[in-house]
mmCIF file as Biopython writes it, N, C-alpha, C and O atoms, coordinates in Angstrom:
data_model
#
loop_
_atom_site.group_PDB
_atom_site.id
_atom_site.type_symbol
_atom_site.label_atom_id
_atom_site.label_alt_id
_atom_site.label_comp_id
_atom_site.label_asym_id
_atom_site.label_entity_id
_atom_site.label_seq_id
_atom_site.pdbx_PDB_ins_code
_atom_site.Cartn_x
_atom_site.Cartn_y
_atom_site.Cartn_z
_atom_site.occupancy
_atom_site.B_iso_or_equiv
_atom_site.auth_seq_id
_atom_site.auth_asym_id
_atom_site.pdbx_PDB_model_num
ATOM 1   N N  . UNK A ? 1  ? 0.826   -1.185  0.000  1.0 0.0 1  A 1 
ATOM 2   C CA . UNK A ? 1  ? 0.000   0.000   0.000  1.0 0.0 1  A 1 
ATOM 3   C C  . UNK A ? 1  ? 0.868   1.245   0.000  1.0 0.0 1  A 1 
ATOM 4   O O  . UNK A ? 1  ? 0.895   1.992   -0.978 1.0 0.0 1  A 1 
ATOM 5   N N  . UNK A ? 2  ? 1.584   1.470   1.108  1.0 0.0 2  A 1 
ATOM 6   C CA . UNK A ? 2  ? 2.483   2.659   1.489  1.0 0.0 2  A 1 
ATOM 7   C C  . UNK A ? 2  ? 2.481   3.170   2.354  1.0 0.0 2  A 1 
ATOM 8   O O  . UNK A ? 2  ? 1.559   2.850   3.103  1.0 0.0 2  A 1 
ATOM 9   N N  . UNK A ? 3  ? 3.370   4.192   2.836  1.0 0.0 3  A 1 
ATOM 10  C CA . UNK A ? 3  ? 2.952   5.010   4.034  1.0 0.0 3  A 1 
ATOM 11  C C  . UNK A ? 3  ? 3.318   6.543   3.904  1.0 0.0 3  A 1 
ATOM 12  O O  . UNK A ? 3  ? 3.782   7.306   4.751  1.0 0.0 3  A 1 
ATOM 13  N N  . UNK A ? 4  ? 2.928   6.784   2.438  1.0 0.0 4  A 1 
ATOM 14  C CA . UNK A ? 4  ? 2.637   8.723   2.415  1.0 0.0 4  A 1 
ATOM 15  C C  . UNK A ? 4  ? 1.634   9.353   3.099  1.0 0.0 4  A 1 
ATOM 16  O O  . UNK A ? 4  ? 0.846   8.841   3.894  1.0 0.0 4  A 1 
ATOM 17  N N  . UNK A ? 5  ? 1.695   10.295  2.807  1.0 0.0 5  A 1 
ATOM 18  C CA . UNK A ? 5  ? 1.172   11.677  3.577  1.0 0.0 5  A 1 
ATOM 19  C C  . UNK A ? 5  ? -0.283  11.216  3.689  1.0 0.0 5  A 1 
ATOM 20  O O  . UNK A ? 5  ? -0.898  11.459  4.728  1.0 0.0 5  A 1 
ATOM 21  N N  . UNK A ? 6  ? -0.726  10.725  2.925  1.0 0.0 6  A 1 
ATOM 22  C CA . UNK A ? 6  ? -2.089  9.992   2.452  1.0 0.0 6  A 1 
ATOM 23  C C  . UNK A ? 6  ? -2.627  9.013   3.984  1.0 0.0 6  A 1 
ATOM 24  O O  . UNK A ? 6  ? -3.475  9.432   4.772  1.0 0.0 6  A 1 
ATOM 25  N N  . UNK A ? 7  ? -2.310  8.431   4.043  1.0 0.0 7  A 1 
ATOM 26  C CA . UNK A ? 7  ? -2.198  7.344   5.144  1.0 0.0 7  A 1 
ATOM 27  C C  . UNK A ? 7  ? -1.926  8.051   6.610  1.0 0.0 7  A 1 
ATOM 28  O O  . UNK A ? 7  ? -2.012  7.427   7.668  1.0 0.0 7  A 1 
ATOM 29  N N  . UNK A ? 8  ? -1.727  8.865   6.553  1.0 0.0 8  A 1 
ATOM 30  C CA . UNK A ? 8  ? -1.260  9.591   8.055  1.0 0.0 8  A 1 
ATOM 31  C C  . UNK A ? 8  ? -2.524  9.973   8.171  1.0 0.0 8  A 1 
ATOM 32  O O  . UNK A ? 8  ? -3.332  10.485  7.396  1.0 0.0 8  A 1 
ATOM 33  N N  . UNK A ? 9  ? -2.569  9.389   10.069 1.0 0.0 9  A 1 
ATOM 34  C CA . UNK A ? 9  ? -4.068  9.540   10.866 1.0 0.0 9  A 1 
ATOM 35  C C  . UNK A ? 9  ? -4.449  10.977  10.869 1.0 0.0 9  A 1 
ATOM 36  O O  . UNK A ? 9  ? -5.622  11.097  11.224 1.0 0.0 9  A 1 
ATOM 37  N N  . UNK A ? 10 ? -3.839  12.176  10.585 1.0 0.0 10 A 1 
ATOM 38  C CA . UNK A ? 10 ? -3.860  13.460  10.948 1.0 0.0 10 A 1 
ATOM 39  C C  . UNK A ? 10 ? -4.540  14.142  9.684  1.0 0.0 10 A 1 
ATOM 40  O O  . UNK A ? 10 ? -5.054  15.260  9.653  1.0 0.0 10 A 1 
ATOM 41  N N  . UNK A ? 11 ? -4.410  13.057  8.461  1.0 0.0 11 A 1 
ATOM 42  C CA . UNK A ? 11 ? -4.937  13.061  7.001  1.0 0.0 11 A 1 
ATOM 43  C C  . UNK A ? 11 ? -6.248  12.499  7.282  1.0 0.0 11 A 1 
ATOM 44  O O  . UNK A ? 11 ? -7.283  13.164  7.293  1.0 0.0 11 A 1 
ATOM 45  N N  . UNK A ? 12 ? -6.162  11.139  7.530  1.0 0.0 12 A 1 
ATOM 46  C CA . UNK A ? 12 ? -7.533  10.376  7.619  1.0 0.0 12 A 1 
ATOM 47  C C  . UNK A ? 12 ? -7.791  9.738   9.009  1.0 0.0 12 A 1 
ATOM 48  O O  . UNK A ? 12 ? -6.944  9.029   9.552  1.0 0.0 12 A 1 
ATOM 49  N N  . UNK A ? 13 ? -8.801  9.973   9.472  1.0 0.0 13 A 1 
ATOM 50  C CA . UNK A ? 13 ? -9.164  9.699   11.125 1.0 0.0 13 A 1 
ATOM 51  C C  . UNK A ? 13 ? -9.090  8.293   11.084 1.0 0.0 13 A 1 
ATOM 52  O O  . UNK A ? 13 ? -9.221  7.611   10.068 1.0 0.0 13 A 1 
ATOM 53  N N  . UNK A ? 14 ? -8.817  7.773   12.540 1.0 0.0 14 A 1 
ATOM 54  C CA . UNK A ? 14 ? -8.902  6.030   12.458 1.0 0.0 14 A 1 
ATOM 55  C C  . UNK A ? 14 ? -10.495 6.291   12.966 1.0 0.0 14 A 1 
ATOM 56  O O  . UNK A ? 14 ? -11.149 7.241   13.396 1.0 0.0 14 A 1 
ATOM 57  N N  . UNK A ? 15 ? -10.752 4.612   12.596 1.0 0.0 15 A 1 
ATOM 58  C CA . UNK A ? 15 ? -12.489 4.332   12.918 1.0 0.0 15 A 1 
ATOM 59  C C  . UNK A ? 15 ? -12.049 4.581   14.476 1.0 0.0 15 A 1 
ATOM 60  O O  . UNK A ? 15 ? -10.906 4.834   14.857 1.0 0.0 15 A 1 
ATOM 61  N N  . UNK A ? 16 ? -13.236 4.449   15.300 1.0 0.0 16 A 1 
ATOM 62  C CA . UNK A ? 16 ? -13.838 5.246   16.370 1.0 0.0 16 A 1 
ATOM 63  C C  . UNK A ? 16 ? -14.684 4.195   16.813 1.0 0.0 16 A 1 
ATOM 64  O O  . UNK A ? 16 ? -15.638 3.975   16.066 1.0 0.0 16 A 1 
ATOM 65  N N  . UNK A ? 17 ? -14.565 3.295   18.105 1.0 0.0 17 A 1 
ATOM 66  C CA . UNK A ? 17 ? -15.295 2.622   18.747 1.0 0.0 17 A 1 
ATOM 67  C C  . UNK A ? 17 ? -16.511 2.735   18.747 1.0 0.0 17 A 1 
ATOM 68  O O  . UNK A ? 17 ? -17.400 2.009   18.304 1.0 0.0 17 A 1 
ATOM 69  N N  . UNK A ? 18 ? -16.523 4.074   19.478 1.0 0.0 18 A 1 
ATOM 70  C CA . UNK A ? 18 ? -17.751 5.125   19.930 1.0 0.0 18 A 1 
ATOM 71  C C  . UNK A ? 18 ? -18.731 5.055   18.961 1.0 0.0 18 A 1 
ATOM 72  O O  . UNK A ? 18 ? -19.810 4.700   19.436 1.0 0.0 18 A 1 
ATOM 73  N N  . UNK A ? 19 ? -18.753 5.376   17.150 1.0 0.0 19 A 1 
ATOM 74  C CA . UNK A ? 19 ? -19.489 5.506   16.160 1.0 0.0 19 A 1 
ATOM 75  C C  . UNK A ? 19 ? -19.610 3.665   15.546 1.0 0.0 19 A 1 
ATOM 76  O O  . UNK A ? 19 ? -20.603 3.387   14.873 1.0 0.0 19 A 1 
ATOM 77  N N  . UNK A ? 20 ? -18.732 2.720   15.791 1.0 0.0 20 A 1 
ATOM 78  C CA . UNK A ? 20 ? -18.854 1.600   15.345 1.0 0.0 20 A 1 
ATOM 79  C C  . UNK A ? 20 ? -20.367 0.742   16.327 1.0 0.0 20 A 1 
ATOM 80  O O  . UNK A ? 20 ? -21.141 -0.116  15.904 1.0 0.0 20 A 1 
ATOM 81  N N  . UNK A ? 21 ? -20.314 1.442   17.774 1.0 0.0 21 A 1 
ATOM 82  C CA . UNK A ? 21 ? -21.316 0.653   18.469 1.0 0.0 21 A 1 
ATOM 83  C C  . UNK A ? 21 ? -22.516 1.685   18.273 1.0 0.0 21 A 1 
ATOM 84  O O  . UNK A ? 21 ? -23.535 1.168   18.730 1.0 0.0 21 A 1 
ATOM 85  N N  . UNK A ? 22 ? -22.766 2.959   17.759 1.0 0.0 22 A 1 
ATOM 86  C CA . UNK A ? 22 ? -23.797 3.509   17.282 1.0 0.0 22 A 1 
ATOM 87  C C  . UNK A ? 22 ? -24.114 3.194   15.936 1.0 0.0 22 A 1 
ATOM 88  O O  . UNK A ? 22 ? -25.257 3.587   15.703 1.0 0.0 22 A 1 
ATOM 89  N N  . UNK A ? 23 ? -23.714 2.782   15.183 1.0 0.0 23 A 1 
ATOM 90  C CA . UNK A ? 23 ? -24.138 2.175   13.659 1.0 0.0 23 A 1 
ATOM 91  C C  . UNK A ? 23 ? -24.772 0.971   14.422 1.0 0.0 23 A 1 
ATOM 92  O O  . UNK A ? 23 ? -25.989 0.952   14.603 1.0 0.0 23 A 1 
ATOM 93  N N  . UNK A ? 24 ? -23.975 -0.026  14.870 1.0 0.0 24 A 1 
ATOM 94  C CA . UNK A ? 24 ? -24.405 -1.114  15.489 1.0 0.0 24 A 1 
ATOM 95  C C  . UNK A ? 24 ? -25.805 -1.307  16.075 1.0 0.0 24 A 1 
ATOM 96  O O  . UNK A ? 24 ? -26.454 -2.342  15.919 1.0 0.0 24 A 1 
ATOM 97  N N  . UNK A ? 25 ? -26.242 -0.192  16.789 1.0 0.0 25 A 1 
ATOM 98  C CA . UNK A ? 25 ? -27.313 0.157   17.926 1.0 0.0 25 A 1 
ATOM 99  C C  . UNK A ? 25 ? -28.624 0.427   16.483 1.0 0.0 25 A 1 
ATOM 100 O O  . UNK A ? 25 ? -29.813 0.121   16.411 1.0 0.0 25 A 1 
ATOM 101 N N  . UNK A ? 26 ? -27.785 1.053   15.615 1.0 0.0 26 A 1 
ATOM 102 C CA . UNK A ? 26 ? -29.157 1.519   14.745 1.0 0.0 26 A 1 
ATOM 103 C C  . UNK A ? 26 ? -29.494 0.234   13.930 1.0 0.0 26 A 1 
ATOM 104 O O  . UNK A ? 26 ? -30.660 -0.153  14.009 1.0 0.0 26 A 1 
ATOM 105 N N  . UNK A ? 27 ? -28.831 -0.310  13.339 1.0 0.0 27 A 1 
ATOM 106 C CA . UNK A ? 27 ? -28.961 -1.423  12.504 1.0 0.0 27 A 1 
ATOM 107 C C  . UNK A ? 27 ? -29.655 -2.990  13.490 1.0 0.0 27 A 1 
ATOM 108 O O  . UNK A ? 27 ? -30.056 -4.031  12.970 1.0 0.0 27 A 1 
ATOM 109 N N  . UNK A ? 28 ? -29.607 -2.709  14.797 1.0 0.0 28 A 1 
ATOM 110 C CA . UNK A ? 28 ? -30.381 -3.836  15.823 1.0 0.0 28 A 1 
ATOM 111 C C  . UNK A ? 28 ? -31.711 -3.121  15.258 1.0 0.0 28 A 1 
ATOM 112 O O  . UNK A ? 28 ? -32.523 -3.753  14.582 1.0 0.0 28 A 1 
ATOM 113 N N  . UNK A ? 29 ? -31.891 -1.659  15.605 1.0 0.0 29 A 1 
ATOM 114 C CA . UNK A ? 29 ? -33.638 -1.001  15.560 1.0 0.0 29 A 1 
ATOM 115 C C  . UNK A ? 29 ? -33.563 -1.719  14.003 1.0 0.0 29 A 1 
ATOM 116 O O  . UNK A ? 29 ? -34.429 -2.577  13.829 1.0 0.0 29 A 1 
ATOM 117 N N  . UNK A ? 30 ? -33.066 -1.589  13.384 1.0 0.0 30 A 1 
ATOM 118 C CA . UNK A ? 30 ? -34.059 -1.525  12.089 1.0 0.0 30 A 1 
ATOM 119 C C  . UNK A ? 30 ? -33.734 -2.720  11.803 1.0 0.0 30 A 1 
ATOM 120 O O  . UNK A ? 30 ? -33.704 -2.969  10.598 1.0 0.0 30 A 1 
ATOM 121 N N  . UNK A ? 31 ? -33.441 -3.667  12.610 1.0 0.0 31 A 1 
ATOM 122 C CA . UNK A ? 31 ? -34.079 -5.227  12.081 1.0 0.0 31 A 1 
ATOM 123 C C  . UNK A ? 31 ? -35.167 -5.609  12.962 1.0 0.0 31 A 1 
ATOM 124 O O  . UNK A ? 31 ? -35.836 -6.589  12.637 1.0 0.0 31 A 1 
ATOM 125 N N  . UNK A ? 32 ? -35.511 -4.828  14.289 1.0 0.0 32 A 1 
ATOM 126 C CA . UNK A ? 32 ? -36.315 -4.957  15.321 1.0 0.0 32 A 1 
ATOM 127 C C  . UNK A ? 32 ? -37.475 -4.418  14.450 1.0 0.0 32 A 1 
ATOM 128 O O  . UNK A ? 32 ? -38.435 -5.184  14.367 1.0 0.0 32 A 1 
ATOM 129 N N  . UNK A ? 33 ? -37.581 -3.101  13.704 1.0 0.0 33 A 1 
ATOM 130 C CA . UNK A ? 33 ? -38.791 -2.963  13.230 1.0 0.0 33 A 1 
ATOM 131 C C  . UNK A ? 33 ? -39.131 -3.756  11.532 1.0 0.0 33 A 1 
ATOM 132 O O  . UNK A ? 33 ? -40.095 -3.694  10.770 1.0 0.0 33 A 1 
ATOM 133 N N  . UNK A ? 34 ? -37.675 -4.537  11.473 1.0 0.0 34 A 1 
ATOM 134 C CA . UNK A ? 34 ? -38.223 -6.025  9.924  1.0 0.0 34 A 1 
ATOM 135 C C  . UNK A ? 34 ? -38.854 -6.899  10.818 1.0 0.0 34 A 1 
ATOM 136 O O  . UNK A ? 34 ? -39.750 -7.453  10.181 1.0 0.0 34 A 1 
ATOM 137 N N  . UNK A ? 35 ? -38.843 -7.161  11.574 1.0 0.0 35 A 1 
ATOM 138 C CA . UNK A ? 35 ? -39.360 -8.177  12.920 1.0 0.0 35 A 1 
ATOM 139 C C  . UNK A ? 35 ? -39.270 -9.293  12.883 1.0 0.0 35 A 1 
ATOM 140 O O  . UNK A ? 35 ? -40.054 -10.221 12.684 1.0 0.0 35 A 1 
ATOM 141 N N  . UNK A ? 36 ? -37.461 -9.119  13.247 1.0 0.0 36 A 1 
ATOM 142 C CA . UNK A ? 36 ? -37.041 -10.145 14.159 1.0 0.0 36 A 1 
ATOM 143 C C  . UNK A ? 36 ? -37.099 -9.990  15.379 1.0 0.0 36 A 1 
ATOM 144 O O  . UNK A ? 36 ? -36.868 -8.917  15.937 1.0 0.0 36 A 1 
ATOM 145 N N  . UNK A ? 37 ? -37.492 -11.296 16.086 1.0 0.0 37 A 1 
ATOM 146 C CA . UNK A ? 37 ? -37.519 -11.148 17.476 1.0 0.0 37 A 1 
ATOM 147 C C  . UNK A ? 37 ? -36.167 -10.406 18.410 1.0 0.0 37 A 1 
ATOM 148 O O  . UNK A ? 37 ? -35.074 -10.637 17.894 1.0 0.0 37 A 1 
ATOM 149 N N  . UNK A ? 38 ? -36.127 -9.714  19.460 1.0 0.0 38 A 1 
ATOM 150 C CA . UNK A ? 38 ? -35.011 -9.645  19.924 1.0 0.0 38 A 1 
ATOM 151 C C  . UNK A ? 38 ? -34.271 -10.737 20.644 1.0 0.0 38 A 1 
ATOM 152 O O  . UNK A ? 38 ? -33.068 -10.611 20.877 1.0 0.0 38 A 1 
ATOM 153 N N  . UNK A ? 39 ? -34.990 -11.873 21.028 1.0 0.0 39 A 1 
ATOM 154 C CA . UNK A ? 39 ? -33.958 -12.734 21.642 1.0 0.0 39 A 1 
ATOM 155 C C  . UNK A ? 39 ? -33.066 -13.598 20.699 1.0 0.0 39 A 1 
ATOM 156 O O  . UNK A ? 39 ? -32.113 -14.288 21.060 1.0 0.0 39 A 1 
ATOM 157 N N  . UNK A ? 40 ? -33.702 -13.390 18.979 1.0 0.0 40 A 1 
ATOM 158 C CA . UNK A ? 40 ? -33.428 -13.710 18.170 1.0 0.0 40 A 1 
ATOM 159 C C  . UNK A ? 40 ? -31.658 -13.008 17.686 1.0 0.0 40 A 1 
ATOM 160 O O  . UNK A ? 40 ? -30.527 -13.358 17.347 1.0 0.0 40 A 1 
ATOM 161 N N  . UNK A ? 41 ? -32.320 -12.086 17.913 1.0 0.0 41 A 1 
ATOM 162 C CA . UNK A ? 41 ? -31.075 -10.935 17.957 1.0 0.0 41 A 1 
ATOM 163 C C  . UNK A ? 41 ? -29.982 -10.942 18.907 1.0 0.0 41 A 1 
ATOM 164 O O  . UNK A ? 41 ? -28.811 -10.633 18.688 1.0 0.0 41 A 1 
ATOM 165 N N  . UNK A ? 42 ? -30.389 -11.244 19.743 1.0 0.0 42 A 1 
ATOM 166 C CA . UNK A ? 42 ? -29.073 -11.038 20.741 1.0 0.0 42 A 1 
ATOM 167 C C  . UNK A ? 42 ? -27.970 -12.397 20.402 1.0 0.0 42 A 1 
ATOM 168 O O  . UNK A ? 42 ? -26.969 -12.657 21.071 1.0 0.0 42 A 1 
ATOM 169 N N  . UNK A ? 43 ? -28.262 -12.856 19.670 1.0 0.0 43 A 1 
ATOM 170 C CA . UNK A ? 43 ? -27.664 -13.766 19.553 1.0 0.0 43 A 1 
ATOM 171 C C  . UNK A ? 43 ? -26.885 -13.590 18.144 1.0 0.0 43 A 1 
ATOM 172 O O  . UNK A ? 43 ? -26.117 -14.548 18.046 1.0 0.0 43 A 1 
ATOM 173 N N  . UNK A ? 44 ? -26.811 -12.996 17.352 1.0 0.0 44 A 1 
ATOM 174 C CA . UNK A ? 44 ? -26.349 -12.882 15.755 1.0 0.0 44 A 1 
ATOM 175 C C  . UNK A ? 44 ? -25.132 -11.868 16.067 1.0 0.0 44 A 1 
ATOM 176 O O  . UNK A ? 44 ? -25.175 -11.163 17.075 1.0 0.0 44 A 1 
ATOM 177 N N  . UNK A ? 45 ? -24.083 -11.820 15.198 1.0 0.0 45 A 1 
ATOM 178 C CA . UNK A ? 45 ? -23.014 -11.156 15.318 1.0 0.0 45 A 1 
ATOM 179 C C  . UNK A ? 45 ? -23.195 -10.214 14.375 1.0 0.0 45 A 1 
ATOM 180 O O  . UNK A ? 45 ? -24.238 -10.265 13.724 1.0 0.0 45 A 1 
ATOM 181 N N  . UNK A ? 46 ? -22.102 -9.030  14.069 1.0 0.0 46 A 1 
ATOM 182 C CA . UNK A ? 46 ? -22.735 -8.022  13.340 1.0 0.0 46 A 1 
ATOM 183 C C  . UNK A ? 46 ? -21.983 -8.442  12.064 1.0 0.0 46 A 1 
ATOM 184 O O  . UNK A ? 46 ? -21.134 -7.582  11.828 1.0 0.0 46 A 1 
ATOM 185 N N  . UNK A ? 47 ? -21.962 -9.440  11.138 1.0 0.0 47 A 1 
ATOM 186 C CA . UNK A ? 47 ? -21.586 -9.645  9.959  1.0 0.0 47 A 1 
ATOM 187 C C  . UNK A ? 47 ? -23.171 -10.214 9.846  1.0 0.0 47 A 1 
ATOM 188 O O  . UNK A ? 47 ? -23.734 -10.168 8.752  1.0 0.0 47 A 1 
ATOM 189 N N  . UNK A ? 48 ? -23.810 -10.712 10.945 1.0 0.0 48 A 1 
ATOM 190 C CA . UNK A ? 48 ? -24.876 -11.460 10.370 1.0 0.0 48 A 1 
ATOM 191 C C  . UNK A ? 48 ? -26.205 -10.710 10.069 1.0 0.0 48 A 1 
ATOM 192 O O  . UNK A ? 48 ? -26.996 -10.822 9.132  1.0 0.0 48 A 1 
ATOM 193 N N  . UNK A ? 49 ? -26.191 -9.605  11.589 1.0 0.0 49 A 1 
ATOM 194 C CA . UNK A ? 49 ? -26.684 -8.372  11.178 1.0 0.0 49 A 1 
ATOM 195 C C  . UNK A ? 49 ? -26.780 -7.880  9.725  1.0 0.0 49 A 1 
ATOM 196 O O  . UNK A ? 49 ? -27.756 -7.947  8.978  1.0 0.0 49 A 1 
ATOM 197 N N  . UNK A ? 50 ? -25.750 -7.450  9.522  1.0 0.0 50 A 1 
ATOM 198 C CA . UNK A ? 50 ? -25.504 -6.681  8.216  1.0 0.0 50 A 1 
ATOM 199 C C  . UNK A ? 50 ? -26.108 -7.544  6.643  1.0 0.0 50 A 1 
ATOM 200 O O  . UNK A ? 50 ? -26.666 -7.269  5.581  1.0 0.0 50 A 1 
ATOM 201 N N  . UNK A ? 51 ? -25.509 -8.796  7.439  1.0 0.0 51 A 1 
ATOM 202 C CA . UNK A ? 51 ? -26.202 -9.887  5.931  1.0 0.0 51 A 1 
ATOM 203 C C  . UNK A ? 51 ? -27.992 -9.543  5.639  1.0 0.0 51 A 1 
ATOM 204 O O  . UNK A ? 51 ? -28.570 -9.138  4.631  1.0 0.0 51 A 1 
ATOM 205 N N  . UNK A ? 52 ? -28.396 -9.839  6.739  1.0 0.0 52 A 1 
ATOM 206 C CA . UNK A ? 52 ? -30.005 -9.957  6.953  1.0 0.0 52 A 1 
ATOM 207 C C  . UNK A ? 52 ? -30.478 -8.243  6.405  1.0 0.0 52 A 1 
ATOM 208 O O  . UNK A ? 52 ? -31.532 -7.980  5.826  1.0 0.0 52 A 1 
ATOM 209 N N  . UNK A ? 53 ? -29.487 -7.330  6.740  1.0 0.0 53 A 1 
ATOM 210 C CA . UNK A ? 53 ? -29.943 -6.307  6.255  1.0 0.0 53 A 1 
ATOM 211 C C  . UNK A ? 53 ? -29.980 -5.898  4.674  1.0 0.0 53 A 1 
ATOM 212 O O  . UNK A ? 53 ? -30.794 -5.155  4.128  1.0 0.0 53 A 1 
ATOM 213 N N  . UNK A ? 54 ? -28.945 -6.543  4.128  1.0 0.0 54 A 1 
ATOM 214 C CA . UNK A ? 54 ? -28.350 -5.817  2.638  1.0 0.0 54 A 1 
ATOM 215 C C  . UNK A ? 54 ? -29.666 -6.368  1.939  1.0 0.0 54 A 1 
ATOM 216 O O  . UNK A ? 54 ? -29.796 -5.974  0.780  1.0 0.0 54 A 1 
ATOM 217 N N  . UNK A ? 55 ? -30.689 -7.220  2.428  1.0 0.0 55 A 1 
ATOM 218 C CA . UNK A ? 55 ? -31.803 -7.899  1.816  1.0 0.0 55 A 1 
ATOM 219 C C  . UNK A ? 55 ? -32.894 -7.207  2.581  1.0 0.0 55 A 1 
ATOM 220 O O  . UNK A ? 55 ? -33.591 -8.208  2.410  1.0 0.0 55 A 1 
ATOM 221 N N  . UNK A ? 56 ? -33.815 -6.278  3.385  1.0 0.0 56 A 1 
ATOM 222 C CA . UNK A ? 56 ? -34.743 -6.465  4.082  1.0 0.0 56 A 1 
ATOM 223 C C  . UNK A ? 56 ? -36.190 -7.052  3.357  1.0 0.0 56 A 1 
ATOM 224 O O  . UNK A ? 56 ? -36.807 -7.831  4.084  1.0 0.0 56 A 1 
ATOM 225 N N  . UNK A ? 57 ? -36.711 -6.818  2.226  1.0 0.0 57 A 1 
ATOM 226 C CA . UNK A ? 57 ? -37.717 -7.274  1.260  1.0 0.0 57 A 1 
ATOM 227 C C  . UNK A ? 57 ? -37.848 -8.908  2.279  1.0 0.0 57 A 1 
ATOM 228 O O  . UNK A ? 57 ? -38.520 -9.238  3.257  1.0 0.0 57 A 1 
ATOM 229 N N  . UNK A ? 58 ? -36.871 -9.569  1.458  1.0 0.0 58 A 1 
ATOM 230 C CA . UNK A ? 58 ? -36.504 -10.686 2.339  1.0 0.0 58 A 1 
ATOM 231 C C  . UNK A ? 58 ? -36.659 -11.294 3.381  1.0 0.0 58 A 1 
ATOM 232 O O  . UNK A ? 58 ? -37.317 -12.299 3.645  1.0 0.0 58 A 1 
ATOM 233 N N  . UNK A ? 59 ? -35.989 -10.612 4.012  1.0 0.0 59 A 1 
ATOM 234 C CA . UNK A ? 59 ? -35.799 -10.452 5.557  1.0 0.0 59 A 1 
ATOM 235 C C  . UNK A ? 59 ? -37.109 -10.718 6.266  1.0 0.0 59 A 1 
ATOM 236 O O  . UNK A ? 59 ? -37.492 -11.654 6.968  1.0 0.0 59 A 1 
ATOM 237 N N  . UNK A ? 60 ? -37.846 -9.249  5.732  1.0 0.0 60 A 1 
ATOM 238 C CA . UNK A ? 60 ? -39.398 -8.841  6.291  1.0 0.0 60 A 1 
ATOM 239 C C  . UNK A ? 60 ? -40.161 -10.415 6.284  1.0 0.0 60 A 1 
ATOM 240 O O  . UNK A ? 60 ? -40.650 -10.922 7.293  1.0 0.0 60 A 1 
ATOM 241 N N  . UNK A ? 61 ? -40.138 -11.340 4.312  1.0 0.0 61 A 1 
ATOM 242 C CA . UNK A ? 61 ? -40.999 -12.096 4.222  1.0 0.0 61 A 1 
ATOM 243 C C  . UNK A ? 61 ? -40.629 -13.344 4.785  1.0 0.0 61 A 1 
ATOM 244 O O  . UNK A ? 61 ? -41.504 -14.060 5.272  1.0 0.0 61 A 1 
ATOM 245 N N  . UNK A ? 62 ? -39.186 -13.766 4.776  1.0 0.0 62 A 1 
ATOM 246 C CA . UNK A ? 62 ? -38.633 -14.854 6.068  1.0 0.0 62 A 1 
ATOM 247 C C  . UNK A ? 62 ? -39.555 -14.867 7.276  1.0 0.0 62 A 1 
ATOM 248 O O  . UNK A ? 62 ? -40.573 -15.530 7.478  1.0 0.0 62 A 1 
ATOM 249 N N  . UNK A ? 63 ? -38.911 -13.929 8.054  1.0 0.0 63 A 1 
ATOM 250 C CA . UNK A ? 63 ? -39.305 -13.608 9.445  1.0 0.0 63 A 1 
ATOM 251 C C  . UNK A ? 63 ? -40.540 -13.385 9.872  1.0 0.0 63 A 1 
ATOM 252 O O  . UNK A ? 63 ? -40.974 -13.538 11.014 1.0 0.0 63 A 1 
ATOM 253 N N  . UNK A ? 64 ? -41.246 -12.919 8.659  1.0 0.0 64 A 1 
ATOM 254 C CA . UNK A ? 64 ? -43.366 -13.421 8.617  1.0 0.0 64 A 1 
ATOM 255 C C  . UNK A ? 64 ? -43.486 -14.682 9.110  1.0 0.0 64 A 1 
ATOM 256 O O  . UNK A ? 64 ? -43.939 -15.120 10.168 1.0 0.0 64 A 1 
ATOM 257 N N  . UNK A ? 65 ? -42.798 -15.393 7.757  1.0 0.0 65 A 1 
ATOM 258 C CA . UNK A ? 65 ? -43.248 -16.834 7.832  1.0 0.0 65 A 1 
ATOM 259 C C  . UNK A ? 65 ? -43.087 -17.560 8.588  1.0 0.0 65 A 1 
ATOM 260 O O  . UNK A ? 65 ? -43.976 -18.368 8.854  1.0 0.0 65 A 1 
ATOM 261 N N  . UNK A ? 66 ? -41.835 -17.562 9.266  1.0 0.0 66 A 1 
ATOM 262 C CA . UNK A ? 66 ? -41.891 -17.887 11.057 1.0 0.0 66 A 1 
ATOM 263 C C  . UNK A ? 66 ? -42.589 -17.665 11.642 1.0 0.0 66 A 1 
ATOM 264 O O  . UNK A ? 66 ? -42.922 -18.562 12.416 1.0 0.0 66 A 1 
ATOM 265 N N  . UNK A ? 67 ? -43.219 -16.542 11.715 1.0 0.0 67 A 1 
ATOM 266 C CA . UNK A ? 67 ? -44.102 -16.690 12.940 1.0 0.0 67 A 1 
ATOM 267 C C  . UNK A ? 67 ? -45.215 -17.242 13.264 1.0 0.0 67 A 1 
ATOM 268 O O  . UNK A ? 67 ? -45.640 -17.145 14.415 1.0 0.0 67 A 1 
#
């Protein structure tokens, strides 16, 4: 890759805990209102999160049919 001027943190911020568990927090709501259960949820990691999301159409008609 390299390590110019480009690459220096003072150029480009490093990610941020703080904003990684607020994306996180929003993307639980908005599978809570595709309706999945939450105990369903507490259990999925956030790659799996994110999977279930890049589809909600999906998602929504899955998680019907369960119930």
């Amino acid at each position: 890759m390299g390590s110019g001027c480009a690459k220096d943190e003072l150029t480009r911020q490093a990610k941020k805990i703080r904003e990684r568990r607020r994306r996180v927090k929003k993307q639980k709501k908005r599978l809570l209102a595709l309706g999945i259960p939450e105990t369903e949820m507490t259990r999925m990691d956030t790659k799996t999160i994110r999977a279930w999301l890049a589809r909600p159409e999906r998602t929504k008609r899955l998680w019907a049919a369960k119930k």
